[in-house]
C-alpha positions in Angstrom: -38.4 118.8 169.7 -37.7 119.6 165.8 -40.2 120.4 164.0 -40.8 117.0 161.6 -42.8 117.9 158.0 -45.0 115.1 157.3 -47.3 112.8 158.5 -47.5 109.5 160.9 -47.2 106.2 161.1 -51.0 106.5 161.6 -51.5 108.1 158.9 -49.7 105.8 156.2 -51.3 102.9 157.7 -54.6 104.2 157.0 -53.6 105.2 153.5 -52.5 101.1 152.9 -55.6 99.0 153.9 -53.3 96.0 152.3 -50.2 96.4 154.0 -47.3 98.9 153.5 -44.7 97.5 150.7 -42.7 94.8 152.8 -39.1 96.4 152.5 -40.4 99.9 153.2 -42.4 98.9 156.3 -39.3 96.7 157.4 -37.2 100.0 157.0 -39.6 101.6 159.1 -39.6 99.6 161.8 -35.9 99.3 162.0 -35.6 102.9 163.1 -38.9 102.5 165.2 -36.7 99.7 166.8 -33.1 101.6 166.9 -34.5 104.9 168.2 -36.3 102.7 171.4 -33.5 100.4 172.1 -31.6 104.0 172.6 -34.4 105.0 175.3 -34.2 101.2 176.8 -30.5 101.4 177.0 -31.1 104.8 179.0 -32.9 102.9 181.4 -36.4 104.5 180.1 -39.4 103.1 178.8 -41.9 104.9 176.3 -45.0 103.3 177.6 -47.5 104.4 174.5 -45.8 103.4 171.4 -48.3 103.3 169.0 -48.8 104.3 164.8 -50.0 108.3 165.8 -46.9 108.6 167.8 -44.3 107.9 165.1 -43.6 110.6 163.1 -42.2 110.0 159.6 -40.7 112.6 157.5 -41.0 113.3 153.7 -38.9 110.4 153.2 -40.3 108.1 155.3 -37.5 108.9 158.2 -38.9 108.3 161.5 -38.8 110.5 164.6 -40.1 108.2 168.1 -42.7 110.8 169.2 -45.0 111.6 172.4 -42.7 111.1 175.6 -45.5 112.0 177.8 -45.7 108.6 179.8 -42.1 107.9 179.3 -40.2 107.0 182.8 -37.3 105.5 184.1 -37.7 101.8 184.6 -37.0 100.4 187.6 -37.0 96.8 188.0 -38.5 96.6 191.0 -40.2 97.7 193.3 -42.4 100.0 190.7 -45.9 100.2 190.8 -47.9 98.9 188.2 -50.0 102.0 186.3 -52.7 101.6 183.7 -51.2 104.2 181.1 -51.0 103.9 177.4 -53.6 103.5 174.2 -55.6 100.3 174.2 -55.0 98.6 171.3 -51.0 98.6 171.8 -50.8 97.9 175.6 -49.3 94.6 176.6 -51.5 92.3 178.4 -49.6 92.2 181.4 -50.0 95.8 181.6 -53.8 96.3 181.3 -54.2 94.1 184.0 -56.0 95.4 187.0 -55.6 92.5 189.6 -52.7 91.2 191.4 -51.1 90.0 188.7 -50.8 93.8 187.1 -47.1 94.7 186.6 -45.3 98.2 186.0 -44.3 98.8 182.0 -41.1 97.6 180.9 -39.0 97.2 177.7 -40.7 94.0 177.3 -44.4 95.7 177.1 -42.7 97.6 175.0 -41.7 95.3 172.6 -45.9 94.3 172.8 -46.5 97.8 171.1 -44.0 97.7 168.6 -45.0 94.2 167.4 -49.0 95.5 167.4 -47.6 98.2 165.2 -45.3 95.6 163.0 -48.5 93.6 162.4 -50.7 97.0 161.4 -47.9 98.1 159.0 -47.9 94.4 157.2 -50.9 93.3 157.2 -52.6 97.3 157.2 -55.1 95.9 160.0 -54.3 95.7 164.2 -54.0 92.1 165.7 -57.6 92.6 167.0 -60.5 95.4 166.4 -63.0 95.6 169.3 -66.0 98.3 170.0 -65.1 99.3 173.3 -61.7 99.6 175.0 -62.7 97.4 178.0 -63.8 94.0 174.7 -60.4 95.6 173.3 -57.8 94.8 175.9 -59.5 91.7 176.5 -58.6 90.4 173.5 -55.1 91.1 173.9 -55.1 89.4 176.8 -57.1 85.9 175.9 -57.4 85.9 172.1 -55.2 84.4 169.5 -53.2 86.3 167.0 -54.4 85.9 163.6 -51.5 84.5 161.5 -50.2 87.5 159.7 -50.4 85.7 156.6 -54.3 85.3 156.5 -54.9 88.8 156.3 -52.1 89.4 153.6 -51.2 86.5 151.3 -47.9 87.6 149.5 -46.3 88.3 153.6 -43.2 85.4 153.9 -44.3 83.1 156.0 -41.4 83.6 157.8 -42.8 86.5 159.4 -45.9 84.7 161.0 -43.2 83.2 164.0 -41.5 86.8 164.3 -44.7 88.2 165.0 -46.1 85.8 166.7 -43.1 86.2 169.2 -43.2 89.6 169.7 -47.5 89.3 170.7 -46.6 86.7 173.2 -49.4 87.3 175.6 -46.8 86.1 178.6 -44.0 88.3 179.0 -41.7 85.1 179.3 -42.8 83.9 176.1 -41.9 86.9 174.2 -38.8 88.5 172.5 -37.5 89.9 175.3 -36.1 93.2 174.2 -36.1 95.4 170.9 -33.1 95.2 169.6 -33.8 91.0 169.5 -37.2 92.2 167.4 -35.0 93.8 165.3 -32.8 91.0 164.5 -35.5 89.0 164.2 -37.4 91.2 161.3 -34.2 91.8 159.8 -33.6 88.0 159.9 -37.3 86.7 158.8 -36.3 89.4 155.4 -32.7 87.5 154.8 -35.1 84.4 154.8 -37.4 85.4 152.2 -35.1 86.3 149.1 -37.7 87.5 146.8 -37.6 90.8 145.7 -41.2 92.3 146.5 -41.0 95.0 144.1 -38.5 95.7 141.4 -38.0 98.9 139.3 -36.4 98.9 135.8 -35.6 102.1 133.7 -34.6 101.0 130.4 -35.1 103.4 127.2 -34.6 100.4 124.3 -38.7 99.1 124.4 -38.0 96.0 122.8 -35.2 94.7 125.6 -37.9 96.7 128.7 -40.7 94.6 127.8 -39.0 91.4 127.0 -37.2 91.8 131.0 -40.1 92.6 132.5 -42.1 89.3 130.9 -39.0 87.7 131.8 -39.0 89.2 135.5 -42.7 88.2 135.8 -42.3 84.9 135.2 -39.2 84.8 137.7 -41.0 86.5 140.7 -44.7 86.5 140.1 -45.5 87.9 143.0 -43.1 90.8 143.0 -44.4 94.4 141.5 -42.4 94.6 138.6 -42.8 98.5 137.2 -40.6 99.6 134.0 -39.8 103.1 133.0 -38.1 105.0 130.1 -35.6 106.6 131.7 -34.0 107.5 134.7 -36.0 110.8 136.0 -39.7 108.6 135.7 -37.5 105.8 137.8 -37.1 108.6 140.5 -40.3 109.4 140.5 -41.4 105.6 140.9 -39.3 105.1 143.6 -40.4 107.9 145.6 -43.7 107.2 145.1 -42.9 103.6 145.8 -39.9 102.2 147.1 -38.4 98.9 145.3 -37.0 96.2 146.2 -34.4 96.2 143.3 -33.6 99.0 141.0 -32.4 97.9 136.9 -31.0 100.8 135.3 -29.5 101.4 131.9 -26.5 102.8 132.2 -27.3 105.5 128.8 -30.6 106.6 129.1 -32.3 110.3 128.3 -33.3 112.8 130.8 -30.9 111.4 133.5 -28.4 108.5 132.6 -27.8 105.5 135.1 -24.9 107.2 137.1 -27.0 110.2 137.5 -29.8 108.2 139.1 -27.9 106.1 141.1 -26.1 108.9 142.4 -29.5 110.1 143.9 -31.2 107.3 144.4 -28.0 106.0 147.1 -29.2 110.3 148.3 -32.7 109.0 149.2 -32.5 107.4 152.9 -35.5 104.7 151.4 -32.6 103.2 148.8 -29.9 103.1 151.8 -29.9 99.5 151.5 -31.5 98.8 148.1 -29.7 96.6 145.5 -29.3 98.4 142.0 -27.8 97.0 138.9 -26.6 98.6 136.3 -26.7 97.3 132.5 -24.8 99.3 129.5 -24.5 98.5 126.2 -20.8 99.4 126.3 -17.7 99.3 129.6 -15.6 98.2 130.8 -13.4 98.6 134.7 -13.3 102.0 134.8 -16.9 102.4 134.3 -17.5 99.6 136.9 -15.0 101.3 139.4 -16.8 104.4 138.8 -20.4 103.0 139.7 -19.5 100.8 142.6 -18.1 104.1 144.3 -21.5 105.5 143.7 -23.2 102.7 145.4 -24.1 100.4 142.4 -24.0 96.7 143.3 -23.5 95.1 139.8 -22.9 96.0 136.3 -23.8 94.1 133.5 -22.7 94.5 129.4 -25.4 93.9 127.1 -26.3 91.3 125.3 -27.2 89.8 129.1 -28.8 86.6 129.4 -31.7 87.1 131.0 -31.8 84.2 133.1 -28.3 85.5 134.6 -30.1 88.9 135.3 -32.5 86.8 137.6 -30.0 85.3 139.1 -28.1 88.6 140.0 -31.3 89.9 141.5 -31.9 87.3 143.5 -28.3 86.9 144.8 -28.1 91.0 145.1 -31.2 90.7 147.6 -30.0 88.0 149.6 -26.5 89.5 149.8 -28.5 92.8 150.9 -30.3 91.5 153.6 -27.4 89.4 155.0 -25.2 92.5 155.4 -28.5 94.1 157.0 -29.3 91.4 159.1 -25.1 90.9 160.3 -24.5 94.4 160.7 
C-alpha cells in the first residue's frame, strides 16, 4: 500500500490523555467509518480495527490499515475464530463456548465504537492487567458513560456510544454506515461550537469579541490571533470549530486565509465568517466562491455575531449529517 507520512491513531490518542478536540475526532472517525463500510459493502470484514491500525496522515487523513485478518464474510456457515487485539474485540467474538460466533460487520462496529470512546474520552471503555480480565470485561461489565470521564462531551453522545458497545449483537447499531449517521447526528444535536478561532488585527474589537464569545460559549476554546498567517498556524496545530476572520488583515488578509484554510482537508466542513470594515456584493460573491459562509460589515453587533456562529454550526452539521 502507499506509503502514509505520519503517525496513528495510536499515537494521537496517547498524545490527548483528555480526549481529542470533538470535531476533529468526529472527522476522524467519519473516514474510519466510510473507508470500512467500503470493505463491508465488498462483502469483507477487517477483524482487528483498533487505534495502531489507523494510519493518519500530516493532516489528520486517515488510511484503514493492517488487512492481515481481513476475510470475506459469509453469513453462515463460518467458523467462529478467536483473531483480533483484546481490548477492541466484540464480546461475541472472544467467546470460546457454544455461543462463539465468526466476525461480522457488526463486531466490527464493536471496534470502531471502542476506538470512538478512546478518541473522546482519551481512555478505552475498560483497562484490565491481563488479556483474559480484559475481554471479560467486555463481555459482563458496563460502559462507563462517556461523559464521566470527559465533562465538556454532549451528552448526546453517551446513547451513540452506548449503542455501538452493545454487548449483544442484537442490541447494537447494526452496521457502520448507521454509526456514522449516528455521530454525525449526536454533533447536529449539540450546536456549540467546541473551539473557535478569531484573527482580527484591530486589539480593541479582538478582545472585546472574545470576552463576548466567552460569555456566549464558556465551554468552547476561544483562541484570537493578529492576523491571518498566526490563524493558520492555530488551526493546524488545532482545528476549530469556527474560524472569524477580518477580511484586511497584515501578513495574509481574510480571502488569502480562507482560500487555504477551505485547502486543508481538517476545515472541509468548518464554518468561517468573514467581517470587513468595508463591502459590499461583489466582495461577498467573491468569498462565498472561496468557501466563506458569512460576511459581516463592521460596526457588528456582537450579539448577532453569536448568533451567526451558532446558526453557521448547526447549518454545518445538518448538511453533514443529510449528506
Amino acid at each position: 500500500m502507499e506509503f502514509v507520512e505520519g503517525t496513528t491513531l495510536y499515537q494521537l490518542i496517547t498524545g490527548e490523555p483528555k480526549g481529542v478536540e470533538l470535531d476533529v475526532a468526529l472527522r476522524i472517525l467519519d473516514e474510519i467509518c466510510a473507508a470500512v463500510s467500503v470493505m463491508h459493502a465488498a462483502s469483507t470484514v477487517h477483524r482487528d480495527l483498533k487505534p495502531a491500525n489507523i494510519l493518519l496522515d500530516s493532516r489528520l487523513g486517515v488510511r484503514v490499515a493492517d488487512l492481515g485478518l481481513a476475510q470475506k464474510f459469509v453469513a453462515e456457515p463460518a467458523q467462529p475464530e478467536l483473531v483480533g487485539t483484546p481490548g477492541y474485540i466484540a464480546p461475541e467474538v472472544a467467546r470460546e463456548d457454544e455461543h462463539a460466533v465468526p466476525a461480522s460487520p457488526c463486531s466490527d462496529v464493536y471496534s470502531i465504537a471502542c476506538m470512538a470512546y478512546e478518541l473522546l474520552t482519551g481512555a478505552p471503555p475498560f483497562d484490565a492487567q491481563s488479556d483474559v480480565a480484559l475481554m471479560a470485561l467486555h463481555a459482563t461489565a458496563p460502559v462507563p458513560k462517556a461523559t464521566t470521564l470527559r465533562a465538556d462531551l454532549p451528552p448526546v453522545f453517551d446513547a451513540v456510544l452506548e449503542r455501538g458497545l452493545a454487548k449483544d449483537p442484537n442490541q447494537r447499531t447494526k452496521t457502520v454506515a448507521q454509526f456514522r449517521s449516528e455521530l454525525l447526528a449526536a454533533r447536529a444535536a449539540s450546536f456549540e461550537p467546541s473551539r473557535i478561532l478569531v484573527a482580527e488585527d484591530e486589539q480593541d474589537f479582538r478582545e472585546l469579541l472574545q470576552l463576548k464569545l466567552n460569555m456566549a460559549f464558556p465551554d468552547a476554546d476561544i483562541e484570537c490571533v493578529c492576523d491571518g498567517q498566526a490563524a493558520l498556524t492555530a488551526f493546524d496545530r488545532k482545528p476549530a470549530s469556527v474560524v472569524i476572520l477580518d477580511l484586511q488583515m497584515p501578513v495574509l488578509d481574510g480571502m488569502a486565509a480562507t482560500v487555504l484554510l477551505r485547502a486543508r482537508p481538517a476545515a472541509a466542513t468548518v464554518p468561517i465568517l468573514v467581517l470587513t470594515a468595508s463591502g459590499g456584493p461583489n466582495e461577498w460573491k467573491l468569498l462565498s466562491s472561496l468557501g466563506a459562509d458569512r460576511f459581516l460589515v463592521k460596526p457588528v453587533d456582537l450579539e448577532d455575531v453569536v448568533t451567526i456562529v451558532r446558526g453557521a454550526v448547526k447549518r454545518r452539521a445538518q448538511l453533514q449529517s443529510n449528506p
